[in-house]
CHARMM-style PDB file with segment names, atoms N, HN, CA, C and O in Angstrom:
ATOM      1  N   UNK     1      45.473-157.249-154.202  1.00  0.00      PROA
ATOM      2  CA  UNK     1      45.619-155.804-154.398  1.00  0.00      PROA
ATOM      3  C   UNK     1      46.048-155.155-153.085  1.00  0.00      PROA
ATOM      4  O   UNK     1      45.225-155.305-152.183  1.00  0.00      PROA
ATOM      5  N   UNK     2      46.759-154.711-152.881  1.00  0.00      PROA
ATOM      6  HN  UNK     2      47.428-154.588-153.614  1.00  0.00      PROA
ATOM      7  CA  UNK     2      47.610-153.687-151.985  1.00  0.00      PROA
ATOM      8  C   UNK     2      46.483-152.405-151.804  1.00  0.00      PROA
ATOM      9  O   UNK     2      46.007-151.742-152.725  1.00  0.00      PROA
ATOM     10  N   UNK     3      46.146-152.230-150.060  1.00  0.00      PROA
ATOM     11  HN  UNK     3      46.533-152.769-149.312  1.00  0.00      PROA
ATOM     12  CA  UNK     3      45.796-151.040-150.311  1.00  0.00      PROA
ATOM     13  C   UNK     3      46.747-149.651-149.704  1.00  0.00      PROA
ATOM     14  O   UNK     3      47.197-149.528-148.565  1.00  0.00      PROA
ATOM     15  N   UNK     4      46.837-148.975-150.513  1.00  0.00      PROA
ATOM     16  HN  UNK     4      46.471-149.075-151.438  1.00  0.00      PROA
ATOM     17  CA  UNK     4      47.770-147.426-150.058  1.00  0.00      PROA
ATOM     18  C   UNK     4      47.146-147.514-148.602  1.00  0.00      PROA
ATOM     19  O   UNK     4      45.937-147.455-148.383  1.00  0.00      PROA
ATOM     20  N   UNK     5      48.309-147.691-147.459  1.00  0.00      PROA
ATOM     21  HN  UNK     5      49.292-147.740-147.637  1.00  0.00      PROA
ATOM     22  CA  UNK     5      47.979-146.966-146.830  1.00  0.00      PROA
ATOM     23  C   UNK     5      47.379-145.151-146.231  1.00  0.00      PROA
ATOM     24  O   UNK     5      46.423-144.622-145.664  1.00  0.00      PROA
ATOM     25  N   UNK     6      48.767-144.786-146.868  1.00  0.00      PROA
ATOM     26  HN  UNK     6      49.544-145.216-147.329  1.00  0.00      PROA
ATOM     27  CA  UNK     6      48.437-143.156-146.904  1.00  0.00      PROA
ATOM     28  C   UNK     6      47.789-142.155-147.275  1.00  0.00      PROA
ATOM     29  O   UNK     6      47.785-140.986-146.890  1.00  0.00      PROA
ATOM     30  N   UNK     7      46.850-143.082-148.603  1.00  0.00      PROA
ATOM     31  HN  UNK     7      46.854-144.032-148.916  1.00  0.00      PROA
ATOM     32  CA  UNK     7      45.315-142.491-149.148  1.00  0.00      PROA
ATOM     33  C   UNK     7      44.218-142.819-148.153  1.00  0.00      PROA
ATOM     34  O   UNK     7      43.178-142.232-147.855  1.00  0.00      PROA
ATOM     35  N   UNK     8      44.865-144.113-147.670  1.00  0.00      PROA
ATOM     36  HN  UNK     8      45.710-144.590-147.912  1.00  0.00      PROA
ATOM     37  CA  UNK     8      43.456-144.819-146.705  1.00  0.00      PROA
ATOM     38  C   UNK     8      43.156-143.802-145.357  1.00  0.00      PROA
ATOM     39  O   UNK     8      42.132-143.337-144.856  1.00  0.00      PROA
ATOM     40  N   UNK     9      44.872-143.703-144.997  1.00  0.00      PROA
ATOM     41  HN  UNK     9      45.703-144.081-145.404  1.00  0.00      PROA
ATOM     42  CA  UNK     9      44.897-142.828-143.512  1.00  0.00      PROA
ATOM     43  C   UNK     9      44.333-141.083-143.573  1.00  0.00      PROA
ATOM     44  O   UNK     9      43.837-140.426-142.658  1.00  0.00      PROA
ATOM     45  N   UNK    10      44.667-140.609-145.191  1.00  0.00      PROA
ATOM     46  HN  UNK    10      45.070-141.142-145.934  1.00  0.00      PROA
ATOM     47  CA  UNK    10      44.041-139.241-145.550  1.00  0.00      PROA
ATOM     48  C   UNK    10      42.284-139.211-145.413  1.00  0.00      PROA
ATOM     49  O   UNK    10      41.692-138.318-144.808  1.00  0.00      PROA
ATOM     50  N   UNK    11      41.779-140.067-145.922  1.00  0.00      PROA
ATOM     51  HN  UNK    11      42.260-140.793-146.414  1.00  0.00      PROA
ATOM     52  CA  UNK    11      40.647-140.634-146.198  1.00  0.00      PROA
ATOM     53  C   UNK    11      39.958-140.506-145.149  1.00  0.00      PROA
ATOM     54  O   UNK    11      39.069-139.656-145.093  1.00  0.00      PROA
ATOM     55  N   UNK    12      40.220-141.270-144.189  1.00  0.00      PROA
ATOM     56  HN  UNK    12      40.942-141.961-144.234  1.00  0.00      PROA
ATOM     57  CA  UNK    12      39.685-141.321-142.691  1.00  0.00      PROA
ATOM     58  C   UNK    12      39.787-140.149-141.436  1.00  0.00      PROA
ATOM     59  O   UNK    12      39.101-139.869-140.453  1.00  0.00      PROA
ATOM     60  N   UNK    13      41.073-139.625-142.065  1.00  0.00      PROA
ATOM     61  HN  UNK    13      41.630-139.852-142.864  1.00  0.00      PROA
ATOM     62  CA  UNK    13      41.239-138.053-141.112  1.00  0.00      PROA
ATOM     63  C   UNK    13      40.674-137.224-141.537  1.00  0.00      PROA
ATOM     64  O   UNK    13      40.325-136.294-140.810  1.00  0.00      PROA
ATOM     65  N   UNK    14      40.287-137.257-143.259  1.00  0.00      PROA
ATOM     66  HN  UNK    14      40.571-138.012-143.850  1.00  0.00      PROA
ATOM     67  CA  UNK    14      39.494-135.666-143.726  1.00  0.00      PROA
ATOM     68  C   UNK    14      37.975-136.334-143.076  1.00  0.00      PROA
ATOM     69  O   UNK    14      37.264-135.476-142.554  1.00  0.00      PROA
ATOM     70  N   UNK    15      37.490-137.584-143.063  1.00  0.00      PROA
ATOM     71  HN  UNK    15      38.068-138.282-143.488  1.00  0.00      PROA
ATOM     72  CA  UNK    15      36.448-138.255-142.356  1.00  0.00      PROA
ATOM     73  C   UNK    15      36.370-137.737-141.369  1.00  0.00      PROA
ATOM     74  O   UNK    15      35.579-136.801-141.480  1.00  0.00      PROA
ATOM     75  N   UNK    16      36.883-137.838-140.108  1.00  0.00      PROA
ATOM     76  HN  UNK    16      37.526-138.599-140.017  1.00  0.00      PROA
ATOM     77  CA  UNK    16      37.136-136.759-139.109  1.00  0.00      PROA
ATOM     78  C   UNK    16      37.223-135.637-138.771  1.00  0.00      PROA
ATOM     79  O   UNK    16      36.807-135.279-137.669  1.00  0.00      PROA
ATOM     80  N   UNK    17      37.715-134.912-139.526  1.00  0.00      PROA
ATOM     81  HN  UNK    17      38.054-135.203-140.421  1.00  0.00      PROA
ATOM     82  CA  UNK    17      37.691-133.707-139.607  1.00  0.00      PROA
ATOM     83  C   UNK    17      36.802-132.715-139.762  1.00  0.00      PROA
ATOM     84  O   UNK    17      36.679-131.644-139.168  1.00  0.00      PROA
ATOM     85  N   UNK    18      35.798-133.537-141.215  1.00  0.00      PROA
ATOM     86  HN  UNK    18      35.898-134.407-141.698  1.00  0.00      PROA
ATOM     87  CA  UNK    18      34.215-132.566-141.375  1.00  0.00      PROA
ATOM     88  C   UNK    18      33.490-133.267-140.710  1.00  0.00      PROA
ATOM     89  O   UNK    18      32.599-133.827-141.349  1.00  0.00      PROA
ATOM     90  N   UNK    19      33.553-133.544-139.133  1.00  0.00      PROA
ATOM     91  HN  UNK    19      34.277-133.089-138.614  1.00  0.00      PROA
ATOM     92  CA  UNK    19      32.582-134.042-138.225  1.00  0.00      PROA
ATOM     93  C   UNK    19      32.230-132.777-137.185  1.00  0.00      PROA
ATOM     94  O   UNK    19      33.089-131.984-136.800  1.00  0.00      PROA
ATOM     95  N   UNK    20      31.318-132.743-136.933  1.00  0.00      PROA
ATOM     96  HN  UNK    20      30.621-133.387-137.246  1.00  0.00      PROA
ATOM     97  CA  UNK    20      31.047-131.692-135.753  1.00  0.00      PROA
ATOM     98  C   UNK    20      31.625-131.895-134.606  1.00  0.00      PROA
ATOM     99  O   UNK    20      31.743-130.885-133.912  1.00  0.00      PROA
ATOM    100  N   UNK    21      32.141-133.162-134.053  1.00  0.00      PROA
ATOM    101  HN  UNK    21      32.044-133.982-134.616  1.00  0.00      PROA
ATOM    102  CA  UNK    21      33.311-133.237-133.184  1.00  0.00      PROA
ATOM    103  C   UNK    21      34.212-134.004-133.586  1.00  0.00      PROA
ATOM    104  O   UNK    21      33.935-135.181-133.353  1.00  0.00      PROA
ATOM    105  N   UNK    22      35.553-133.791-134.291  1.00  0.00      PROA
ATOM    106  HN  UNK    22      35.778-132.835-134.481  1.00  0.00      PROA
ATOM    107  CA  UNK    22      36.356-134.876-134.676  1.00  0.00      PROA
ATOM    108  C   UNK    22      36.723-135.411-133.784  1.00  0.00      PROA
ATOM    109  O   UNK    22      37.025-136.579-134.028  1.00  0.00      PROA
ATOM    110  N   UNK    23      36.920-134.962-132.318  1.00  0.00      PROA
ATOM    111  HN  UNK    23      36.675-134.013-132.120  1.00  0.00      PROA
ATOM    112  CA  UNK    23      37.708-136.661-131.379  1.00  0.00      PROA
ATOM    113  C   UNK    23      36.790-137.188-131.129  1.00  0.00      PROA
ATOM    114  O   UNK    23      36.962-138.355-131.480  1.00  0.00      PROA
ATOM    115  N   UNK    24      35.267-136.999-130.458  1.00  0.00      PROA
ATOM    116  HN  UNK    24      35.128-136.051-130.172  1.00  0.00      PROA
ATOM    117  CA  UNK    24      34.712-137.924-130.322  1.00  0.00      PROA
ATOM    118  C   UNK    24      34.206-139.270-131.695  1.00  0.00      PROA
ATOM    119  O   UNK    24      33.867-140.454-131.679  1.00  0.00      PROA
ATOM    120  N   UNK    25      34.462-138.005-132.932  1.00  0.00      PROA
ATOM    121  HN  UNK    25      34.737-137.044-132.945  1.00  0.00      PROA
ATOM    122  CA  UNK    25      34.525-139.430-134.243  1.00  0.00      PROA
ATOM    123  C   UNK    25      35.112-140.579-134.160  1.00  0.00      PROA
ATOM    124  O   UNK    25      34.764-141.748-134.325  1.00  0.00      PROA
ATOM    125  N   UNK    26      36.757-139.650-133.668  1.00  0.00      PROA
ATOM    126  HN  UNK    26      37.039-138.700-133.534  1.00  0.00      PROA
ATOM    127  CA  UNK    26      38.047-140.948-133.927  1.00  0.00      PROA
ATOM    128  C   UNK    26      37.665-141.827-132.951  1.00  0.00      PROA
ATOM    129  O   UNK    26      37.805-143.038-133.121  1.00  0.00      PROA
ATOM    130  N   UNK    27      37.080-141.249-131.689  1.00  0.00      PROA
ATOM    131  HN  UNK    27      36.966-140.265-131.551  1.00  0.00      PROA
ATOM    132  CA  UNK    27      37.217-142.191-130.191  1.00  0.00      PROA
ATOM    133  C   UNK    27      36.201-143.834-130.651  1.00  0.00      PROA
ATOM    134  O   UNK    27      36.488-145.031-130.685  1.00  0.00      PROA
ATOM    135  N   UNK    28      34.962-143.019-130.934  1.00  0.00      PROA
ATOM    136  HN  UNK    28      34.730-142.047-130.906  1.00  0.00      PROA
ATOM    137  CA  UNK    28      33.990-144.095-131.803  1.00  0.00      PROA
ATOM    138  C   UNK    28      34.644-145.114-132.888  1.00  0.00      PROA
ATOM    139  O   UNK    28      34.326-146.301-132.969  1.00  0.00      PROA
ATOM    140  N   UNK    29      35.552-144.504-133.663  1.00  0.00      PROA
ATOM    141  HN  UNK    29      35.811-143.540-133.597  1.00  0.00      PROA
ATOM    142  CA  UNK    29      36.036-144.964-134.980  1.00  0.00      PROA
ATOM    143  C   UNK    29      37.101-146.126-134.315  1.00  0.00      PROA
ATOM    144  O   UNK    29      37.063-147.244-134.830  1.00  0.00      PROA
ATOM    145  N   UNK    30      37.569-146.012-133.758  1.00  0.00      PROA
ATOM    146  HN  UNK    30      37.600-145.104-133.340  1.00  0.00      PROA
ATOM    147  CA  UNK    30      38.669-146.658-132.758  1.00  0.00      PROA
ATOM    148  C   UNK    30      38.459-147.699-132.334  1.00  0.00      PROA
ATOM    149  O   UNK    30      39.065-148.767-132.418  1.00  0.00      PROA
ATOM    150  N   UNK    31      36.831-147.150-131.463  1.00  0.00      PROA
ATOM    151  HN  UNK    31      36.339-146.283-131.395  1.00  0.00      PROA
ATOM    152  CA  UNK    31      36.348-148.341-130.743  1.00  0.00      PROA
ATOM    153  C   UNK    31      35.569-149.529-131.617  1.00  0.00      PROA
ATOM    154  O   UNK    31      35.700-150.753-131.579  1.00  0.00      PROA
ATOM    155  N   UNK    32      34.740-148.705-132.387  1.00  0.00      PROA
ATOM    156  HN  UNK    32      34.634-147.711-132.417  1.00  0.00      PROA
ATOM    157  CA  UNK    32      34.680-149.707-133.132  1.00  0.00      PROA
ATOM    158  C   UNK    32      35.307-150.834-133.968  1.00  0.00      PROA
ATOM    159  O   UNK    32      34.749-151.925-134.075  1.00  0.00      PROA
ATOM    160  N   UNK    33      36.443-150.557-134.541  1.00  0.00      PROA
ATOM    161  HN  UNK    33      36.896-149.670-134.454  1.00  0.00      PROA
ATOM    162  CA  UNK    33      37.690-151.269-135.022  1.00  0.00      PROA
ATOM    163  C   UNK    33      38.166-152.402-133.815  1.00  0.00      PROA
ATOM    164  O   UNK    33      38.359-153.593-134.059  1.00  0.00      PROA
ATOM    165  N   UNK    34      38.313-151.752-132.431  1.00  0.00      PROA
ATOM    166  HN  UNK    34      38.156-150.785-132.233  1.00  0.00      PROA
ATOM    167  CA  UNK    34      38.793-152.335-131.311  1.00  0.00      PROA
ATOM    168  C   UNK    34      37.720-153.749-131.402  1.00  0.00      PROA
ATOM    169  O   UNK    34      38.080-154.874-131.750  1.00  0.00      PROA
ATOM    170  N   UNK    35      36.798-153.481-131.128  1.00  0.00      PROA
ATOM    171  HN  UNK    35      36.505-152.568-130.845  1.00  0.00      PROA
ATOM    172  CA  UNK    35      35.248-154.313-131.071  1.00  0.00      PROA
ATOM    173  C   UNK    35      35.036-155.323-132.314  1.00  0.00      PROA
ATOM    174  O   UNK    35      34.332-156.328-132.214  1.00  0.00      PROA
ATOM    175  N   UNK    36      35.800-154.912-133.644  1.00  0.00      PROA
ATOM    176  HN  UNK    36      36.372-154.096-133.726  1.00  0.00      PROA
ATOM    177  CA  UNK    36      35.748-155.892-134.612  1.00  0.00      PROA
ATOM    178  C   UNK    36      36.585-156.323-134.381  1.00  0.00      PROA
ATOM    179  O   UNK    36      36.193-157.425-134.000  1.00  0.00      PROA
ATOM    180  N   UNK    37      38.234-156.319-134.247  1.00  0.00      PROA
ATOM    181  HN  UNK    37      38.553-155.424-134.557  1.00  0.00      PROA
ATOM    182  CA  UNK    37      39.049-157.175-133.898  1.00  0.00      PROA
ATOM    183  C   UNK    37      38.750-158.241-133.191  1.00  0.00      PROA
ATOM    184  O   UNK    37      38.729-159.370-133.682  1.00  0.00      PROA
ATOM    185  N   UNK    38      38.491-157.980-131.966  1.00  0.00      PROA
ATOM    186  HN  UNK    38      38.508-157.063-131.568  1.00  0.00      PROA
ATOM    187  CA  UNK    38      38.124-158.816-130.518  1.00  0.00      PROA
ATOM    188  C   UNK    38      37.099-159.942-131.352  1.00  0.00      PROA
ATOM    189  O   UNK    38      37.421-161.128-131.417  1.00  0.00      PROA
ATOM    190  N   UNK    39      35.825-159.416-131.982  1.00  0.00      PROA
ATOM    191  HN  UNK    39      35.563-158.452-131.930  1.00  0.00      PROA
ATOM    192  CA  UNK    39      34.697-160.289-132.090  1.00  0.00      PROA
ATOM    193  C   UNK    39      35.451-161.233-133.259  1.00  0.00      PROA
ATOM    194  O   UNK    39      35.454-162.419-132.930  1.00  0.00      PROA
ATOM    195  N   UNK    40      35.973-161.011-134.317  1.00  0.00      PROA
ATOM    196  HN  UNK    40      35.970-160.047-134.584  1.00  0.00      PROA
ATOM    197  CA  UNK    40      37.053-161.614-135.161  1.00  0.00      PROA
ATOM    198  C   UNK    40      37.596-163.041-134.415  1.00  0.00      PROA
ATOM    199  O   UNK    40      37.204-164.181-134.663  1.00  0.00      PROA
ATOM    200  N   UNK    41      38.572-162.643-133.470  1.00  0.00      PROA
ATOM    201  HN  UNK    41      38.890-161.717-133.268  1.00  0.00      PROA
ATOM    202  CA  UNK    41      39.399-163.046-132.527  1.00  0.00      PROA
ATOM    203  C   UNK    41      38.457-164.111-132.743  1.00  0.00      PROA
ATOM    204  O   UNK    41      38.390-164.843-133.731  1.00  0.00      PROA
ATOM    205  N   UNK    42      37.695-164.117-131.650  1.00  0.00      PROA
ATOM    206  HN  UNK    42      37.750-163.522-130.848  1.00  0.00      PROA
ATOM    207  CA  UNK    42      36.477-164.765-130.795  1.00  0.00      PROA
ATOM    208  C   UNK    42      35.878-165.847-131.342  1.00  0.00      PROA
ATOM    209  O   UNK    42      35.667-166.978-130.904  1.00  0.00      PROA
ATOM    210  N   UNK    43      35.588-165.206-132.588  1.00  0.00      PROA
ATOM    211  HN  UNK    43      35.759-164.288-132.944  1.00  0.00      PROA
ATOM    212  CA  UNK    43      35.085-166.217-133.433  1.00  0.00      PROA
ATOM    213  C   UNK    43      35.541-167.252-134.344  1.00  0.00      PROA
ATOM    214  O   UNK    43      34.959-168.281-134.683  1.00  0.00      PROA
ATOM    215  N   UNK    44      37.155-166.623-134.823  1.00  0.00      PROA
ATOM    216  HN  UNK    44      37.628-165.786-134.547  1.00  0.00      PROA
ATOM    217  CA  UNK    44      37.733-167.105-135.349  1.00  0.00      PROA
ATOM    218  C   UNK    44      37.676-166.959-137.257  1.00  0.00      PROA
ATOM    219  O   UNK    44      38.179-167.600-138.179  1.00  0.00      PROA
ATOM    220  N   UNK    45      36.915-165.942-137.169  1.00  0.00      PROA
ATOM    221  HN  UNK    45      36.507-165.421-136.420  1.00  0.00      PROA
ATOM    222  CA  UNK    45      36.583-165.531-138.517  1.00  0.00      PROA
ATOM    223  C   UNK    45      36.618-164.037-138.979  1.00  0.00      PROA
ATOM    224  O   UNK    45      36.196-163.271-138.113  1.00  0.00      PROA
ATOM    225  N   UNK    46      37.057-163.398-140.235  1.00  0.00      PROA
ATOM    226  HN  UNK    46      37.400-164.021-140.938  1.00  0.00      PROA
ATOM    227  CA  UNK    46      37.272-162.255-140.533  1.00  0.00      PROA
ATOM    228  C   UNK    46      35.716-161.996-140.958  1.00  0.00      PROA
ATOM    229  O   UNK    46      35.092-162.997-141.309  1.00  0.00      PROA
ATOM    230  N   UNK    47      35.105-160.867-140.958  1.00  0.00      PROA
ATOM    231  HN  UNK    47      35.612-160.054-140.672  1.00  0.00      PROA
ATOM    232  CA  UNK    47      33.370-160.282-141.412  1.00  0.00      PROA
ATOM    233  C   UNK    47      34.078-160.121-142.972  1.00  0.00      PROA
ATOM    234  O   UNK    47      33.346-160.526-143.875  1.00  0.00      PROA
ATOM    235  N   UNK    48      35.366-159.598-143.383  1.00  0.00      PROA
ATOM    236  HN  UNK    48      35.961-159.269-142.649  1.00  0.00      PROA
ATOM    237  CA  UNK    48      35.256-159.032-144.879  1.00  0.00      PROA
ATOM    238  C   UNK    48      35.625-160.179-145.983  1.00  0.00      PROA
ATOM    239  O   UNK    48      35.985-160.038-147.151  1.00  0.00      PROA
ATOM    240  N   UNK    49      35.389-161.486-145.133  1.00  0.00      PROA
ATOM    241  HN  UNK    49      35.097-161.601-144.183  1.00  0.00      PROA
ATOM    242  CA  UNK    49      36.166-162.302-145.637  1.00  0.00      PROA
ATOM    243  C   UNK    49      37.377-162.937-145.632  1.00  0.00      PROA
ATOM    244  OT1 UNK    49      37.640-163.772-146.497  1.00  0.00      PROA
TER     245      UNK     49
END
């Protein structure tokens, strides 16, 4: 299954948006993504499967 990007990317910015600080959301949101990649990497295994 294909996921829409452009619902996914709406999704995550209105996520952002009703935050009491949206950049520090995205900065978190970012890093965290950054931090699953790497540990991925590392391990050699995806977490979602």
């Amino acid at each position: 299954m294909r996921i829409d990007e452009r619902e996914l990317f709406k999704s995550v910015m209105v996520g952002f948006m009703t935050d009491e600080d949206p950049m520090l959301a995205m900065l978190k949101w970012i890093s965290e993504q950054l931090m699953q990649i790497e540990a991925e990497s590392k391990a050699g295994a995806n977490k979602n499967g």
